[in-house]
C-alpha positions in Angstrom: 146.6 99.7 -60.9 148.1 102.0 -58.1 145.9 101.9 -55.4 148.0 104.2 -52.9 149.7 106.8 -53.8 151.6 109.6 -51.3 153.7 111.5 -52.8 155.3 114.2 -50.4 157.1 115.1 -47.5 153.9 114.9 -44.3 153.7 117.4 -41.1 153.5 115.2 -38.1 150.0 115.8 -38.1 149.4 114.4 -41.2 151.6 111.8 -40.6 149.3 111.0 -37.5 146.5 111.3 -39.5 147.5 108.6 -42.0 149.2 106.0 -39.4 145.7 106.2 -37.8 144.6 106.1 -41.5 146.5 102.7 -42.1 146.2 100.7 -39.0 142.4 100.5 -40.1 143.2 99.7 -43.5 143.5 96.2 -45.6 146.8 96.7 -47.3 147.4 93.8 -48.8 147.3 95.6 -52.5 148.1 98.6 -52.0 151.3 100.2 -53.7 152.8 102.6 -51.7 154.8 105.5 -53.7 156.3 108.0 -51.6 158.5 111.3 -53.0 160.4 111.7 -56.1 157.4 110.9 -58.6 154.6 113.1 -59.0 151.1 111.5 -60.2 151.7 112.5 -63.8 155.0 110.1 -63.6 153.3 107.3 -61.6 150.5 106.9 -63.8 152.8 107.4 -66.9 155.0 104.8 -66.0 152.4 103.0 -65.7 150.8 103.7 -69.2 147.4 105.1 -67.9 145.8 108.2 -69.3 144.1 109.9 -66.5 144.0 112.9 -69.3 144.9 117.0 -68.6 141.7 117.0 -66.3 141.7 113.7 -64.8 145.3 114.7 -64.0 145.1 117.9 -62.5 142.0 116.5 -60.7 144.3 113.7 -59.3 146.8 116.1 -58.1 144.4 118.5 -56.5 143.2 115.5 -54.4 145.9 114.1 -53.3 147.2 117.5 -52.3 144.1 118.7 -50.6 142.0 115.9 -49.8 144.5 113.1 -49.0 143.0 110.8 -46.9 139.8 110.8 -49.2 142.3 110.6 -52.1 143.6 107.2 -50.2 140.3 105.7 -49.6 139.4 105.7 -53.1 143.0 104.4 -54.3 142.5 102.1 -51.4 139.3 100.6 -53.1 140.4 100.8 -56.4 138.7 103.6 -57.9 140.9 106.7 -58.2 142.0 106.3 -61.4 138.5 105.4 -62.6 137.5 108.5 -61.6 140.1 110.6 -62.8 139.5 109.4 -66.3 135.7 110.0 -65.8 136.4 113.5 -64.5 138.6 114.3 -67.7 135.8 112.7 -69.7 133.4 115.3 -68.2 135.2 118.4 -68.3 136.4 117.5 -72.1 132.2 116.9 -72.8 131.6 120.3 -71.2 134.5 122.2 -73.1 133.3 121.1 -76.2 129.8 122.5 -75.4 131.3 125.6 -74.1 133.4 125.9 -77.4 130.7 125.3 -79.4 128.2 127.8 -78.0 130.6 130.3 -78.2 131.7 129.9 -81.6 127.5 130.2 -82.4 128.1 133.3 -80.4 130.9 134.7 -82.2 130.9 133.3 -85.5 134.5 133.5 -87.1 135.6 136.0 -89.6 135.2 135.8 -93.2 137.4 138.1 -94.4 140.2 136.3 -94.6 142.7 137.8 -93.0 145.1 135.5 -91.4 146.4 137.1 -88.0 142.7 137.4 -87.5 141.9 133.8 -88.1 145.1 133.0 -86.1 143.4 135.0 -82.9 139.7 133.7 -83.5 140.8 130.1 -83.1 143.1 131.0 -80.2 139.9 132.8 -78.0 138.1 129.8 -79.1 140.4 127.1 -77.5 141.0 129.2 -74.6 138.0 130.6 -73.7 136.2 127.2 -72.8 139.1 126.4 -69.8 139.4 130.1 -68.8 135.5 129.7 -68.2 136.1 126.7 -66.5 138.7 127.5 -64.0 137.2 131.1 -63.2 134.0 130.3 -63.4 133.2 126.5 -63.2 136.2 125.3 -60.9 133.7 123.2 -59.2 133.2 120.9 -61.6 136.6 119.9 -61.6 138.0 120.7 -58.3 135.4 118.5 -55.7 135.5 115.8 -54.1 134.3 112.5 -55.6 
């Protein structure tokens, strides 16, 4: 289990921020990863599945919301969460995929390029709708 991650180079604000960060912090498990490896690398090295969502979730945190990012690596939760946020956002694509193929039902006349484009508006409309209109149920803070 990783339970700190940092993976980039830090302004000198931030790295004030996180040396006041750490002096208040029990580091005695804590894995400390910095550069060179992005999450995706980290967490496939070390055979976890966070998922596409938990993923890009996981990057978006420790990008934007670092030192929350570290607390819950710090108490062992990020990747917990990660998975349970891809869990979610898979649960609500398939909802989203299914009401809209109830809405548009596919065609029948059997033409294949047709076919070909009704399945591809059907796997992409779910996570267009979700990053342009639904971004916040991804992309807050746990």
């Amino acid at each position: 289990r990783i339970t700190m991650v940092l993976q980039k180079e830090f302004t000198p604000q931030e790295k004030e921020q996180l040396k006041k960060l750490f002096e208040t912090m029990v580091m005695e498990d804590a894995m400390i990863v910095y550069g060179g490896k992005s999450i995706a690398e980290i967490y496939g090295d070390l055979g976890i599945d966070l998922g596409k969502w938990g993923l890009m979730w996981a990057e978006w945190m420790t990008e934007i919301h670092l030192v929350r990012a570290i607390e819950l690596m710090q108490a062992g939760t990020f990747d917990e969460i990660a998975i349970q946020v891809n869990k979610e956002i898979e649960e609500f694509l398939e909802i989203l995929e299914k009401n809209w193929r109830e809405k548009y039902p596919r065609p029948t006349n059997g033409n294949y390029l047709e076919l070909v484009q009704y399945e591809e508006e059907a796997r992409m409309y779910p996570e267009n709708y979700l990053m342009h209109e639904e971004s916040d149920r991804l992309f807050r803070v746990r």
